[in-house]
C-alpha positions in Angstrom: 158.8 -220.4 -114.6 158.5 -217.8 -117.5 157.2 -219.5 -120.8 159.7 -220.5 -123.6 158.3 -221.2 -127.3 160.5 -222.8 -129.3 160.0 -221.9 -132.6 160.7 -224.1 -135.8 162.0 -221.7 -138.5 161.9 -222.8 -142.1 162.1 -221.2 -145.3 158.3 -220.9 -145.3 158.7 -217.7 -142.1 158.5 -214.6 -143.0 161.1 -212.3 -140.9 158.4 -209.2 -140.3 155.5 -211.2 -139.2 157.8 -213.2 -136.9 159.0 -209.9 -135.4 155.4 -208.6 -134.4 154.6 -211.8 -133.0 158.2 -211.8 -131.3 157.1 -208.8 -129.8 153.8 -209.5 -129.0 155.1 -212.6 -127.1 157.9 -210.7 -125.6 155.5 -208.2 -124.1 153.6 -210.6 -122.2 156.5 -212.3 -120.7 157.0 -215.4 -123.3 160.3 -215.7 -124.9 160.9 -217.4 -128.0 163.6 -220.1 -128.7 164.2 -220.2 -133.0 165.6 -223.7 -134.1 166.2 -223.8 -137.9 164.4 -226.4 -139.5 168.0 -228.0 -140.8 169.2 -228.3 -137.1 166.2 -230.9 -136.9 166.8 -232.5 -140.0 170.7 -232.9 -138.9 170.4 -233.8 -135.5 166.7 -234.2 -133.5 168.6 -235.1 -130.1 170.6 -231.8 -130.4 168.0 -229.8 -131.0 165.8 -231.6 -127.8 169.3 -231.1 -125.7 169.3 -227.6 -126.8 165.4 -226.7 -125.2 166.2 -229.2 -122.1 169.2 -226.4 -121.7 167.0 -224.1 -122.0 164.3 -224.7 -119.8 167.4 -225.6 -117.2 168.7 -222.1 -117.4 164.6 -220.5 -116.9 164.6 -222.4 -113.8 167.8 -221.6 -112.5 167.6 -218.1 -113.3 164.3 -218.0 -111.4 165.3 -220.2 -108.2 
C-alpha cells in the first residue's frame, strides 16, 4: 500500500512550506490527506471516517 499522511491544517501552516514538503512527499511516493483543523473540532468521527475511506480506496486501487 502507498503511504497516506493525513495532515492537520490549522491557521498556524504556512501555504509555501507545505507545498515543498507536499512535493518532497509526493516525490517519494507519499500522498498527503489535509483535514482542517475545524473539521476536527466539528466532528472527530467524520474526520476518522474520512481517512478509513481513504486508506479503503489505496487498497482497492492497488488490489
Amino acid at each position: 500500500m502507498a503511504p497516506s499522511e493525513p495532515q492537520v491544517d490549522g491557521d498556524w501552516h504556512d501555504p509555501i512550506r507545505d507545498a515543498r514538503r507536499d512535493a518532497f512527499l509526493g516525490e517519494r511516493g507519499i500522498s498527503i490527506m489535509r483535514i482542517p483543523v475545524s473539521h476536527i473540532d466539528e466532528s472527530l468521527e467524520a474526520v476518522a471516517q474520512q481517512i478509513r475511506s481513504e486508506i479503503d480506496l489505496i487498497r482497492q486501487r492497488e488490489g
